[in-house]
C-alpha positions in Angstrom: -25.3 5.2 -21.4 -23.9 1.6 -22.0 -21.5 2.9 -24.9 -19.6 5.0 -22.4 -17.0 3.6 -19.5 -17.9 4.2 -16.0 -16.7 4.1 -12.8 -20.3 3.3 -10.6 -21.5 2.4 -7.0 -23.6 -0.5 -6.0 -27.3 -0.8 -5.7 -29.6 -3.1 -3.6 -31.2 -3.8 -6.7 -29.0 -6.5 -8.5 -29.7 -5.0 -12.0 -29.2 -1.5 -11.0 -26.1 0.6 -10.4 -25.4 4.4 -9.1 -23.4 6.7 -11.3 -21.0 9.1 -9.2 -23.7 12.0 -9.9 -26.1 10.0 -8.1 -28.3 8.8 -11.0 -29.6 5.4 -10.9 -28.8 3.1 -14.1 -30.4 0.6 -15.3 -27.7 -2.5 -16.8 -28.4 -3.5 -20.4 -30.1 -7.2 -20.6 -26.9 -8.4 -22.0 -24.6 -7.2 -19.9 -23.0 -9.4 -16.6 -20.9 -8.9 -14.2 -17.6 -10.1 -14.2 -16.3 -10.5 -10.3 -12.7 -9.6 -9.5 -9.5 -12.1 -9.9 -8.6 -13.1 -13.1 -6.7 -9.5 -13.6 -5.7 -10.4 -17.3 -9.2 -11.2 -17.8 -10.3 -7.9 -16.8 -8.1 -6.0 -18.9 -9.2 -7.4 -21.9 -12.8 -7.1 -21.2 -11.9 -3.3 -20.2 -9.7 -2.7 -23.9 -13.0 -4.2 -25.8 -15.3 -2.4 -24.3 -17.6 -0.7 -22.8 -18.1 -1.1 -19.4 -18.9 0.0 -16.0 -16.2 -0.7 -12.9 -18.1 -0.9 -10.0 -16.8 0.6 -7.0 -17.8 0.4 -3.3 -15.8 2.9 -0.2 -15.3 0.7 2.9 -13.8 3.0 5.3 -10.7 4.5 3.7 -10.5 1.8 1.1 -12.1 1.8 -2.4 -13.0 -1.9 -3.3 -13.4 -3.6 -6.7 -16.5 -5.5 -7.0 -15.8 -6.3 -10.3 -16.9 -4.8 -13.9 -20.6 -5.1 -15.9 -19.8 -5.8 -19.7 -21.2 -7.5 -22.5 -21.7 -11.5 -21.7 -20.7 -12.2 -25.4 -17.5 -9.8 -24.5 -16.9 -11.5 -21.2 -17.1 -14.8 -22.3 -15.0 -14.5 -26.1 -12.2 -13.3 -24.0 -12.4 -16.2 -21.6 -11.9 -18.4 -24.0 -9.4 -16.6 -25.8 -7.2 -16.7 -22.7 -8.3 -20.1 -21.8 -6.5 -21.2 -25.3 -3.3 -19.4 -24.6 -2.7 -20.4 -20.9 -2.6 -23.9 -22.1 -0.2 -23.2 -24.5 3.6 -23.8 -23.0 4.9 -20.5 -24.1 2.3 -18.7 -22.2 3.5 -20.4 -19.0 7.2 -19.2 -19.6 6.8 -15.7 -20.3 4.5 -15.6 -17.2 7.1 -16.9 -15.7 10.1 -14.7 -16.9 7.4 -12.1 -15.6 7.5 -13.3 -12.4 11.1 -13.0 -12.3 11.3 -9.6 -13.8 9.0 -8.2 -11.2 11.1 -9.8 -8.4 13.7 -8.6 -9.3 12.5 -5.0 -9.7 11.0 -5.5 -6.2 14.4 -6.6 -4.9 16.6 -3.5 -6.6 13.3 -0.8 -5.2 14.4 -2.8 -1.5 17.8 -1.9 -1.8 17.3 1.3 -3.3 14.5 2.3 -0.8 16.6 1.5 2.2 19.5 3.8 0.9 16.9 6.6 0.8 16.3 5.9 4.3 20.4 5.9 4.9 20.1 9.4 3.3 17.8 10.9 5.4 18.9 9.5 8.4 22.0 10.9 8.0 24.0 9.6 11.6 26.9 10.6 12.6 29.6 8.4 11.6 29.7 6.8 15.2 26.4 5.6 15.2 26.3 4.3 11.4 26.0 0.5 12.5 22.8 2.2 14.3 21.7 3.5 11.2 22.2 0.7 9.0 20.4 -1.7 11.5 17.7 0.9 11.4 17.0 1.2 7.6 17.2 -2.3 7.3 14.1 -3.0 9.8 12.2 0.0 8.2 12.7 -1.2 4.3 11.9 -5.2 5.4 8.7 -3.7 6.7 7.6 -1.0 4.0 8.7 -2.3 0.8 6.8 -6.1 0.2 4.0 -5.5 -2.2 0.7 -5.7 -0.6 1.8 -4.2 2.9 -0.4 -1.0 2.6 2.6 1.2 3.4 3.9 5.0 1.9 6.7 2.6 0.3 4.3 1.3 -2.1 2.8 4.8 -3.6 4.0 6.7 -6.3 2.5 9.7 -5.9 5.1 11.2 -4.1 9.0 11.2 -4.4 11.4 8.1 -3.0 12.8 10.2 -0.7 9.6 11.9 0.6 8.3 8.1 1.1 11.3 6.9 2.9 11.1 9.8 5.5 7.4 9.4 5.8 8.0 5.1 6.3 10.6 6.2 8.9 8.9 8.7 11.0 5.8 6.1 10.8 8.2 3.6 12.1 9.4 5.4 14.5 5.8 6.6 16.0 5.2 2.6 15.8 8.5 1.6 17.9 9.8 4.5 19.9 6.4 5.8 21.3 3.3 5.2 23.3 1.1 5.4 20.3 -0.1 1.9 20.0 -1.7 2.3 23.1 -2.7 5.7 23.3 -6.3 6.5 24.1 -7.1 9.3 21.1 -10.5 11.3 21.0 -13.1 10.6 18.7 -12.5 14.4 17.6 -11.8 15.4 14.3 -8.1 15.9 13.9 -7.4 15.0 16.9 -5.6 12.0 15.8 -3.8 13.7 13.1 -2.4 16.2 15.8 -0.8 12.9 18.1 1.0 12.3 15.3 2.1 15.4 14.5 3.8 16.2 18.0 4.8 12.4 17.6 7.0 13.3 14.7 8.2 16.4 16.1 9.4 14.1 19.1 10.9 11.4 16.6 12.7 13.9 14.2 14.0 15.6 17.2 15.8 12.6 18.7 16.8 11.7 15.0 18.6 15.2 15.3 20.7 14.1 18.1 22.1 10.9 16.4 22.8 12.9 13.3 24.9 15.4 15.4 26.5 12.6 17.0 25.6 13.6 20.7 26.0 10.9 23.5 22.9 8.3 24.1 22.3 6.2 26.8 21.6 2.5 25.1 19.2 1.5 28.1 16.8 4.5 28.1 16.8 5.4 24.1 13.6 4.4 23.0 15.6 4.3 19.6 18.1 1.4 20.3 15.7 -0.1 22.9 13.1 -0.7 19.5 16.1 -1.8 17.7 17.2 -4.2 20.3 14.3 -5.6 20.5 14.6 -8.7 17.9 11.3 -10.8 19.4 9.1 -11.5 16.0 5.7 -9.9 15.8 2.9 -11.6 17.7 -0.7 -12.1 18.0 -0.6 -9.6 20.5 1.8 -7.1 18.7 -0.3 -4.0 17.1 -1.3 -4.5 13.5 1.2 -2.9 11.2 -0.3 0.9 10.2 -2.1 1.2 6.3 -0.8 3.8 4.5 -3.5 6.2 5.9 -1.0 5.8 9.0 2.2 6.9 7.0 1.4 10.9 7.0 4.0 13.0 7.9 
């Protein structure tokens, strides 16, 4: 029913969409679709109403292809914001909310590697070891867009900083890059598992403060290791990776 909000699938026919229970919908003839990137844009269209999100599963990801909504709606709100981006006030709270947002993303760094501090927990004489090491982990989990457990909120800070080390650790400190897994299901999620058991094990000696040999820890051997990521270097793991 076009009065109602939906979330729907594609359909080869280009006035024609799938609802989730499978039924196939016909658009209204005044309806058009409004194709993802102007994010303010969308919002409005989405508070007046109704419309249908159209969704499309790639893989593991769930991709916008935009929303169908009333052409009058679509374009009304267009110009609206056209108007008010051209007015100079416009540009400076946009940017004060630039700033604002880079600086929460600069305090959620910091914060997010003292998380990772906690649960590494070393022993006092390997804390330069430590700090060097939640350092790397935060630089690589916390920028926005980097598909990592850092950016979710569906689990607890400290939950997400264990999980963005023990990835890291499966990333740097093991074979798993280049480990040929079986097409079987789980199989995968079982590597990892005994990966982790391996990783928090050897964090276990460092928090206990037992002697390591520098040339044959895979730990400091990762962390020595200062060469910048390559065309040849494994992509980083999504967040799909980041499982505990």
């Amino acid at each position: 029913m076009p009065e109602q909000n939906r979330e729907v699938r594609p359909h080869p026919h280009p006035r024609k969409v799938i609802s989730h229970d499978g039924h196939i919908l016909t658009l209204p003839d005044t309806w058009e679709l409004l194709e993802p990137g102007d994010a303010a844009l969308t919002r409005r269209v989405k508070a007046a109403g109704p419309t249908w999100t159209v969704k499309e599963k790639r893989g593991r990801r769930v991709i916008s292809l935009g929303i169908w909504a009333a052409k009058e709606s679509i374009e009304t709100n267009r110009l609206k914001l056209l108007i008010e981006r051209q007015d100079p006030s416009y540009k400076k709270r946009l940017q004060a909310g630039r700033e604002r947002r880079a600086k929460q993303e600069a305090n959620y760094a910091i914060d997010f590697r003292q998380e990772i501090l906690a649960y590494l927990n070393f022993h006092s004489r390997y804390q330069a070891l430590a700090e060097e090491m939640a350092t790397r982990i935060a630089e690589h989990a916390t920028p926005v867009g980097s598909g990592t457990v850092a950016r979710t909120k569906r689990i607890p800070i400290e939950k997400r900083a264990e999980a963005a080390t023990i990835a890291w650790m499966r990333h740097q400190t093991t074979a798993y890059d280049h480990m040929h897994i079986a097409r079987v299901k789980g199989e995968r999620r079982e590597v990892r598992r005994r990966l982790a058991a391996q990783s928090k094990a050897l964090l276990e000696s460092y928090r206990r403060g037992r002697d390591s040999n520098a040339q044959s820890c895979p730990l400091q051997n990762a962390l020595s290791n200062s060469r910048p990521h390559s065309a040849d270097t494994p992509a980083s793991p999504t967040q799909a990776e980041f499982s505990l």
